[in-house]
GULO-926550 format. One line per 10 residues: number of its first residue (from 1); their letters; for each residue y, z, x of C-alpha. Coordinates in pm, whole numbers, plus 50000, padded with zeros to 5 digits. Example, Ala and Ser with C-alpha at 12.3 -4.5 7.8 and 13.67 -1.06 7.14 Angstrom:
1> as> 49550:50780:51230 ~ 49894:50714:51367 .
***
This chain:
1> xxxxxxxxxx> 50000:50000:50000 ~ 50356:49897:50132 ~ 50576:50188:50198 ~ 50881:50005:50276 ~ 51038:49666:50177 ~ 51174:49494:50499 ~ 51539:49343:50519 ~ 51587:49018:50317 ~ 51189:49068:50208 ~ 51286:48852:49889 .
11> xxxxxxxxxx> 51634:48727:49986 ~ 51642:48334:49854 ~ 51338:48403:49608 ~ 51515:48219:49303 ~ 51240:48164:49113 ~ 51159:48486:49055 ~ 51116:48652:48690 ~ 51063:49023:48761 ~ 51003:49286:49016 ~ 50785:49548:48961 .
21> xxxxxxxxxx> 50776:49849:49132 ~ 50484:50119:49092 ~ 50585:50400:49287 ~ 50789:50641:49137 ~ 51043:50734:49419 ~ 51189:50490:49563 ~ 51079:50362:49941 ~ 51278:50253:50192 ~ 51432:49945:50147 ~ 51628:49769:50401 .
31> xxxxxxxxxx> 51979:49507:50374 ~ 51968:49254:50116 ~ 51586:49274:50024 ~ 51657:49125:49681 ~ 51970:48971:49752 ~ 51984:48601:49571 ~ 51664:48625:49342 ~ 51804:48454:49018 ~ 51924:48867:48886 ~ 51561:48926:48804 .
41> xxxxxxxxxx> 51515:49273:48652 ~ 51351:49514:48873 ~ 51137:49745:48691 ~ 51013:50129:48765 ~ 50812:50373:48699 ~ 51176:50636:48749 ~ 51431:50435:48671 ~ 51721:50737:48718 ~ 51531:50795:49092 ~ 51622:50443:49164 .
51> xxxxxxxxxx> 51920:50385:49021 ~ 52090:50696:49223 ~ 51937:50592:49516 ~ 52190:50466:49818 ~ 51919:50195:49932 ~ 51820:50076:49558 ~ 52210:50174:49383 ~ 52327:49800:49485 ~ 52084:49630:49202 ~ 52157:49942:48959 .
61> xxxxxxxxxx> 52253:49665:48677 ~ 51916:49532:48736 ~ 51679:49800:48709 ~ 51472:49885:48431 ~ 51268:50142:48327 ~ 50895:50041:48350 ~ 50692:50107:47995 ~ 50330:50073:48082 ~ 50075:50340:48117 ~ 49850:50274:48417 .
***
């Protein structure tokens, strides 16, 4: 399991239709990782966690709460 997203991981990805996230604090995350990725929504398990977040705080707008039970 990926602990980290590297700098520009997804940067460019246009075509992208959602992010989904499964762990529920969020992991380091470095510059720009979903910088230019059409304004896909990004959805998590703890939205608030991620939305307060100084890494993750940049795509706030984006972020969605995740409603699935695993």
């Amino acid at each position: 399991m990926k602990k980290k997203i590297e700098a520009h991981a997804f940067d460019g990805c246009d075509k992208l239709e959602s992010i989904i996230i499964k762990k529920d604090f969020p992991m380091y995350m470095g510059d720009g990782a979903f910088d230019n990725t059409n304004n896909c929504p990004i959805y998590v398990t703890q939205e608030e966690y991620y939305k307060s977040n100084y890494q993750w705080h940049k795509y706030a707008d984006r972020i969605k709460r995740l409603n699935i039970a695993w």
